[in-house]
N, C-alpha and C positions, 0 to 999 in steps of 0.2 A: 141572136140579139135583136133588138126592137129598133126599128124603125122609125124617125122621125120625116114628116115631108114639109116645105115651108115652101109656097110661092111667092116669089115676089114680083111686083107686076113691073118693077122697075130698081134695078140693081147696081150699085158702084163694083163691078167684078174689076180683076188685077189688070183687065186688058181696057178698060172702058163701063161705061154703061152700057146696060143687056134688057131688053124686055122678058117679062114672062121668066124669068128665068126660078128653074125648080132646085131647091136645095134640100139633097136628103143626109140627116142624120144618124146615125148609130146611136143604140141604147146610151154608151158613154159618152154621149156630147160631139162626135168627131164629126164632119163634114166627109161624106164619101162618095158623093159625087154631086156635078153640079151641071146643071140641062139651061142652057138660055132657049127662047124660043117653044117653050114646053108648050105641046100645043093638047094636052093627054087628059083624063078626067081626072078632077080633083079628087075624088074620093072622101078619105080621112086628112087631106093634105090642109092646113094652116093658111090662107090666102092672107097675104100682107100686100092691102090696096097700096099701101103708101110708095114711099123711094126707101129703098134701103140702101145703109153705106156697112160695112164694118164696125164695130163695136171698137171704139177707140182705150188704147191703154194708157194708165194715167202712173207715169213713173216717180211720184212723189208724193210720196204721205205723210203725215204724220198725227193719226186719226185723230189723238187726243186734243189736240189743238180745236177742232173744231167746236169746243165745247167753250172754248177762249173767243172765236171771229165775231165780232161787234162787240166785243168788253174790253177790247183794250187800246180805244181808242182818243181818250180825255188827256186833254195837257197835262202832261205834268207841271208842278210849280213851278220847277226850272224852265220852263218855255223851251228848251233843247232836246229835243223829242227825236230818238232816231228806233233806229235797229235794238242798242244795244238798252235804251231803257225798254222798250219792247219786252227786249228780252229776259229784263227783270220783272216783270209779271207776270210773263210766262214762270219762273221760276218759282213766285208764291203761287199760285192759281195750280201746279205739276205737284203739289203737295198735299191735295186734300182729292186725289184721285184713288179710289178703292179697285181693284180688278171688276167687280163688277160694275161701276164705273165707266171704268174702260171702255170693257164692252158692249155696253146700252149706248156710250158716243160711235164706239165704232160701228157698230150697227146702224145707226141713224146716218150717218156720215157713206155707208156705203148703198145704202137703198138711196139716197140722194145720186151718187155719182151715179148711179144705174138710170135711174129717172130723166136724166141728163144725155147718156151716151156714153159713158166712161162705164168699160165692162171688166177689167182687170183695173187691177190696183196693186201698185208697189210700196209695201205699208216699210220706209225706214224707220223700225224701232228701235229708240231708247228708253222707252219709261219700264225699264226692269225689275226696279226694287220696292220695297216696302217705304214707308217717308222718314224713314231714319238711314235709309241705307240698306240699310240686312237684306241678303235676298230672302224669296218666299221659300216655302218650304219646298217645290218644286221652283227653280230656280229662272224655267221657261213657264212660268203660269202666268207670264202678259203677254208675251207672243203666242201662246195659247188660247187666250182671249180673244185676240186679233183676226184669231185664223176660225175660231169658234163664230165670232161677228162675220165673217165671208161666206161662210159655208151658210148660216141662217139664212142672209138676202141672198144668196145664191151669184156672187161677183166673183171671179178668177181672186188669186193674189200671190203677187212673187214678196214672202216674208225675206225682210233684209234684217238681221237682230245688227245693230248698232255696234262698233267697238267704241268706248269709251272712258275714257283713262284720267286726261288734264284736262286744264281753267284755260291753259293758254298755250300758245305755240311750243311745240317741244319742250312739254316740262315744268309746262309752270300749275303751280297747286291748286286743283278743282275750290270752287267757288260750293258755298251750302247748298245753295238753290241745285247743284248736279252732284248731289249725292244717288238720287236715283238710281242714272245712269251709268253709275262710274262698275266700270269692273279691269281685271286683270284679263289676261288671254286665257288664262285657267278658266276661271268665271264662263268667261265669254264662249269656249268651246261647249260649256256645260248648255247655255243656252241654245247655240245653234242647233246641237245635236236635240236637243228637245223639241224643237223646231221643226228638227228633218223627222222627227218618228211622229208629231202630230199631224206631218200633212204628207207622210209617204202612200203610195197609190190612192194619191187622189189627182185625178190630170185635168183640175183644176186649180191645184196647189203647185208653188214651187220655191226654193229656197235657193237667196244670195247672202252678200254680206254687207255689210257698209261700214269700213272704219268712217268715221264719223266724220274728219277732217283731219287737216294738220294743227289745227288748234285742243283739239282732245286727244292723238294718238302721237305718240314719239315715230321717230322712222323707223325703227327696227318692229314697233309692232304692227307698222303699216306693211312694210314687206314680208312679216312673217306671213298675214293672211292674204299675200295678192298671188298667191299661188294654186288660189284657191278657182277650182273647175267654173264655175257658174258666174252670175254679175255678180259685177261689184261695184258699190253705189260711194261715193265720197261727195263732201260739200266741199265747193274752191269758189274763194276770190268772190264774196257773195258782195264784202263790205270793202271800201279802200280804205278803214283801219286794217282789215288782216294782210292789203297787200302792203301798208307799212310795217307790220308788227313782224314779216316772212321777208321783206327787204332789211330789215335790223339785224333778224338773229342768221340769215343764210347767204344774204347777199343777193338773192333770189326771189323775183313774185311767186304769188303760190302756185300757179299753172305750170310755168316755167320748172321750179322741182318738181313738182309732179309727172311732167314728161319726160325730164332728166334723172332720174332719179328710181321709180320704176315701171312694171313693164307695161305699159298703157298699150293696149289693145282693143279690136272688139268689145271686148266684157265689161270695159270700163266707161263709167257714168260718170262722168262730172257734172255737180248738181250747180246752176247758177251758172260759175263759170262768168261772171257779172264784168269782171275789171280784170280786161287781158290787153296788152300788146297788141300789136301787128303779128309780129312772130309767134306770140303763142296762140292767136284767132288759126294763123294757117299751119303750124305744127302739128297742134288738137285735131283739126280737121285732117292730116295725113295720116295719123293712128285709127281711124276707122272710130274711135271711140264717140260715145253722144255727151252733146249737151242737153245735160235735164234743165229745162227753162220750164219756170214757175212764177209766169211773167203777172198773174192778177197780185199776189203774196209780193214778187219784188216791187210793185207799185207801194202796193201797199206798209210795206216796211220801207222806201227810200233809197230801196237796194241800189238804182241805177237799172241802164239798159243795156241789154245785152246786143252785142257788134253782128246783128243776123245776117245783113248784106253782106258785109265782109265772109263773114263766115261759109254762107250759103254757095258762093261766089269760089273759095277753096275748098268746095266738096263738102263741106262739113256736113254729120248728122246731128240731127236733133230730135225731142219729144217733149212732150207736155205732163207737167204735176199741178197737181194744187194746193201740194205744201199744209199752210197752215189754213188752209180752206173758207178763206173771203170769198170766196168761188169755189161753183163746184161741177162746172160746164164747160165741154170742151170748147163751144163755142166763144165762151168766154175766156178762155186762155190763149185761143187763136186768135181772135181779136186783138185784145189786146198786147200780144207781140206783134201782128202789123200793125198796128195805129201807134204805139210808142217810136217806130223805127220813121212814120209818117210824121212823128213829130219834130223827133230831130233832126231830119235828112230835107223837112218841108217839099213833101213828093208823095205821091200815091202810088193805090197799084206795085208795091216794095218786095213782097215777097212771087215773083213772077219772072217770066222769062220769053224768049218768043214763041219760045214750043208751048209755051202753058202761060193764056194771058190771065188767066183766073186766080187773083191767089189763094181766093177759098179750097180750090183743088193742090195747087202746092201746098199749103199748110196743113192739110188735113192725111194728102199722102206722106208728109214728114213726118208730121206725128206717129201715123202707124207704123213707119218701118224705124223709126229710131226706139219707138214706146214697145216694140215687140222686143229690138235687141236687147233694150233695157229690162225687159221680164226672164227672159230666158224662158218664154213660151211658145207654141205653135199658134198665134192668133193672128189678128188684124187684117185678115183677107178674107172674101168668099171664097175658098176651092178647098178643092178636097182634101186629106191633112189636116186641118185647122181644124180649133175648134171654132165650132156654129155659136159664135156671138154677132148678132145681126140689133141693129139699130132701123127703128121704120119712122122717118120723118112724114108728117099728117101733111098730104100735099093743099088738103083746106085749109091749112092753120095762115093766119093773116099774114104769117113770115114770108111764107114759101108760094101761096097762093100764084097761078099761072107760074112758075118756074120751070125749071127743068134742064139737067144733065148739068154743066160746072158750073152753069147762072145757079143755078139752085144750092149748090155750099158758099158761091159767095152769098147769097139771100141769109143762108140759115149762120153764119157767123158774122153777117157787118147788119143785120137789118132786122130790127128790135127787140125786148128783153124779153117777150111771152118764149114759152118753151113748146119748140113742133114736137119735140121728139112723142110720137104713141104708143110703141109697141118695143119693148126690147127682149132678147132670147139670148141667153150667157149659157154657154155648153149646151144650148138645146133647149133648155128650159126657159119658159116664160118668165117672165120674173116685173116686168113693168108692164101691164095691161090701160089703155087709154090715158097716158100719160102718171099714173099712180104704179108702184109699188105694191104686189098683189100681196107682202103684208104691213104698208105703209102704218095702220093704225096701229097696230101691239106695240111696232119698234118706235113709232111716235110718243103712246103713251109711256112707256118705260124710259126713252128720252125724257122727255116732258119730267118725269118724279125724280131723276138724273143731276139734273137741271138744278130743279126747284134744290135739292140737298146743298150741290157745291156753291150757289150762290146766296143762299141764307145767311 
């Protein structure tokens, strides 16, 4: 099998930063060993002047959206603008989506996270059906799309196919705007397994689940599928209407059943997770399970802020999405969960500790080790095992310029909006050359004609 070599002259390894340190890969993308100190000739080997960190995972998708971020932002005439009118124009705008479509946004949407530093992506899919409902003829040909848009930019992706059923908490009758989405657990098995045959032996692919919430799925169809091996992604407690609408019909906030209720574990994602309690901040945190925070999206929708200190404080893990993709940069989702907790708390420096005064180095190992449980992948490290997705930040770039070792992430997440990142390698493969997208143009143009169609 072929051989890949990569130097890096300056490396975020598991132990610290490393000089020099040599990373060779396997024909399939794997990382099989890793030399700090490599003092040997280059050869054929890839020299990456820059710093390299890990290729960060971004456990919140939901690609089509991105084709919505800067259009849905105008008052409405009511002047009462939140979430839930949001979310009414997401439902006309999720109806003039064609599969290819789809996959021209998702492709343009994943060559961006890539460009950025987000090297996996966890795509939670619901747009399944045709705009009346019916599914397609092959009943997985949008998550096929999805996975088809990955495999082109060359980004990891854990497919989560959506379960989605009701309008409202336990039961209540789907709204027209989610006809899309809506299926049975019959349906729903048809798609997953579609799923698992489009992206089996390929180990950059992987498959979870995501019933959708407690506002789309009754509880019995939530627990039929939380039996299930791999992640599983749900949205909780994003809005404090659902934690009144889950206090009405249960007696219960929505975190609160959800830990009570079933088996939260590892594998389990609570996406948001926005409006918890004291007790359900440190519960959550003793199940091992992550908070998906998708902090640029929850600014942007109103959502509120999510209780990090607290959380951080009882162990809690957590990782980074960018949802409906106002953002599409990890440094922009790190940011802005520390500076919203800076706002509230009126204090600095929030995410840190004595061991670690940095909190560009706390936030960024958060991210990787929750954004990995979150995939159900081998990545977000340099060593061996993993796969070889490497990020090379341009130590010229005005961000980063004289930096170095954890001054240098807090630089590149709190200190201004140009983008350092120049070089990134997902499973091995280049895939962002000097900051671009080495096939930035096609997937732009075909965006771009995408585009120009849905908002005619």
């Amino acid at each position: 099998m072929v051989t890949r070599r990569f130097i890096a002259t300056d490396a975020l390894l598991p132990g610290g930063w490393a000089r020099d340190v040599l990373v060779e890969v396997d024909g399939a993308g794997w990382i099989t060993a890793v030399t700090p100190g490599f003092a040997g000739q280059a050869g054929t080997t890839r020299r990456l002047h820059g710093h390299v960190v890990p290729g960060v995972p971004n456990l919140h998708s939901h690609a089509f959206q991105r084709a919505m971020a800067g259009g849905a932002e105008r008052r409405s005439p009511e002047g009462r603008d939140s979430f839930w009118t949001w979310r009414e124009t997401m439902y006309r705008f999720v109806g003039l989506f064609t599969p290819e479509d789809a996959e021209a946004v998702a492709a343009q949407l994943y060559a961006e996270l890539l460009e950025h530093g987000f090297t996996g992506v966890c795509e939670f899919h619901y747009l399944h059906h045709q705009p009346d409902g019916t599914p397609h003829d092959d009943p997985a040909e949008m998550a096929k799309r999805h996975i088809a848009a990955a495999r082109r930019v060359g980004i990891g992706m854990t497919m989560l196919p959506s379960l989605y059923r009701h309008g409202g908490i336990f039961g209540v009758e789907p709204h027209a705007g989610q006809r899309r989405f809506l299926n049975d657990l019959d349906g729903f098995a048809r798609i997953v397994e579609g799923a698992r045959e489009a992206s089996a032996g390929d180990p950059q692919m992987a498959v979870g689940l995501a019933p959708h919430s407690l506002r789309a799925c009754t509880p019995a169809m939530i627990r039929k599928v939380s039996g299930f091996a791999g992640p599983i992604h749900i949205h909780a407690a994003e809005q404090p209407k659902e934690v009144e609408e889950c206090l009405a019909v249960t007696g219960k906030r929505p975190v609160r059943w959800i830990l009570d209720s079933l088996p939260v574990d590892e594998r389990w994602v609570l996406i948001h997770a926005t409006h918890m309690d004291d007790g359900e901040v440190t519960d959550l945190a003793k199940t091992g399970a992550v908070a998906g925070l998708c902090p640029s999206t929850e600014a942007s929708l109103g959502d509120g802020t999510f209780a990090l200190t607290r959380y951080l404080a009882a162990g809690g893990r957590f990782g980074i999405g960018t949802d409906s993709h106002v953002g599409t940069a990890p440094r922009d989702e790190l940011r802005q969960l520390e500076t919203s907790q800076r706002l509230r708390d009126h204090a600095r420096a929030v995410a840190t500790g004595a061991a670690n005064p940095h909190p560009g180095r706390t936030l960024l190992e958060g991210a990787l080790a929750g954004g990995v449980q979150a995939s159900g992948r081998r990545i977000g490290a340099i060593a061996p095992g993993m796969r070889a997705d490497l990020v090379e930040l341009d130590p010229a770039h005005p961000t980063l310029v004289g930096r170095a070792g954890d001054g240098l992430l807090d630089a590149w997440v709190f200190s201004g909006q140009g983008n350092p990142v120049r070089t990134v390698v997902c499973g091995g493969r280049v895939v962002v050359e000097a900051g671009r997208h080495v096939d930035a143009l096609p997937i732009g143009e075909q965006f771009a004609r995408t585009m120009r169609r849905l908002l005619a």
